[in-house]
Every structure is written in C-alpha cells, then in structure tokens.
C-alpha positions in Angstrom: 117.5 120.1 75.5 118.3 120.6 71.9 120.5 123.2 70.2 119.0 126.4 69.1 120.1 125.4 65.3 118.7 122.0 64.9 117.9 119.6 62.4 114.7 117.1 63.3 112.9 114.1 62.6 110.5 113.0 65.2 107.8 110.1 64.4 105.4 109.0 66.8 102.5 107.0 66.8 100.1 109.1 68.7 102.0 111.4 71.1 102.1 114.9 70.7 105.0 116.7 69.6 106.1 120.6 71.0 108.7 122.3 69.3 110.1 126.1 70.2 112.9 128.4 69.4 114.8 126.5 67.3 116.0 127.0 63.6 116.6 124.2 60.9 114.8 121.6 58.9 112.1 119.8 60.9 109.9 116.8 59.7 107.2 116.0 62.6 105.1 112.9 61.7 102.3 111.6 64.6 99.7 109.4 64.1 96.6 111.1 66.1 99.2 113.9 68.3 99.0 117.4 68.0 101.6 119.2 66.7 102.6 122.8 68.4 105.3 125.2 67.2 106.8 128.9 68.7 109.1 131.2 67.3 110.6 128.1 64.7 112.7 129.2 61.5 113.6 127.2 58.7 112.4 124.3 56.4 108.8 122.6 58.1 106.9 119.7 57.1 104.3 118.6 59.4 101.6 115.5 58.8 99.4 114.4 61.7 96.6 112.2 61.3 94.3 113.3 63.2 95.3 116.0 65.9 95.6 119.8 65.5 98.6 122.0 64.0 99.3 125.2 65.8 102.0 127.6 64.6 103.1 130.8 66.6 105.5 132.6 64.7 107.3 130.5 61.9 109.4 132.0 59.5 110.6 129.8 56.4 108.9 127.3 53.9 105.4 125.2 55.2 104.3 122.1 54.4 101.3 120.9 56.5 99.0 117.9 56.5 96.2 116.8 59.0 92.4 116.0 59.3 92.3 118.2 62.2 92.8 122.1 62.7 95.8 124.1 61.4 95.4 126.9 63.9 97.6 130.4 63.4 98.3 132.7 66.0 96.7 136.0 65.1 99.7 138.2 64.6 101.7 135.1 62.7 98.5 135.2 60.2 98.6 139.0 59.6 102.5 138.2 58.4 101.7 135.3 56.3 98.9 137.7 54.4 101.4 140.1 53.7 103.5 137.5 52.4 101.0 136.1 50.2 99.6 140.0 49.0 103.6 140.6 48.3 104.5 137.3 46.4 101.3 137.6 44.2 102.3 141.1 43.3 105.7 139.9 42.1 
C-alpha cells in the first residue's frame, strides 16, 4: 500500500502497471503493459510500448506515449474539452 500523496517511478519490461487515488508526480514506463489510472492528481508521464493507456479521472499535467490506445473515460473527456475550449479562449 502506498501513501495517498505519492511520488512514483515504476519501469517494467512488460507487466502492466495500475495506479489509483493517489496524488503526486508519477512516471510509468512498460515495455508492451497497459497502463491504467483512477481518480490520480498531479504531474503524469506515461510511455508504453505497446499496450493501452486508460485514464479515469486525472486532474493535473499529461504527458502520454504508446502505439496502442489512450482510452478516456467518458465523463473525464467531457472535463478535458472544457479545459481545452477554456484555455484556447484565454
């Protein structure tokens, strides 16, 4: 078990990798895993080389790589919209 407010770094060479409920600066690396994330806040930067990225509810700063699928949860891709509609009207 990891503390709610949590800094990681987690490199495998093909496993997947679950994170959830946790806020801080994460950096997930996998060689063919999938990556999934819930209700995460902070600084992210994912790169998988080959398996899927699903986010559920992030709130901070994205930086995602992979040949698969990023896949958003419906409602998390209605907020990130109206973040993008809002930050182009500023």
């Amino acid at each position: 078990m990891v503390p709610k407010n949590h800094n990681a770094h987690v490199e495998t060479s093909g496993g997947d990798i679950s994170v959830t409920s946790i806020t801080g600066v994460f950096k997930l690396f996998t060689s063919g895993g999938n990556v999934s994330l819930t209700s995460t806040n902070g600084k992210l930067k994912v790169e998988t080389s080959g398996g899927d990225i699903k986010l559920k509810q992030h709130k901070g700063e994205m930086n995602l790589s992979t040949s698969g699928e990023i896949l958003f949860a419906k409602k998390h891709l209605e907020i990130l919209k109206q973040e993008l509609r809002e930050a182009t009207l500023n």
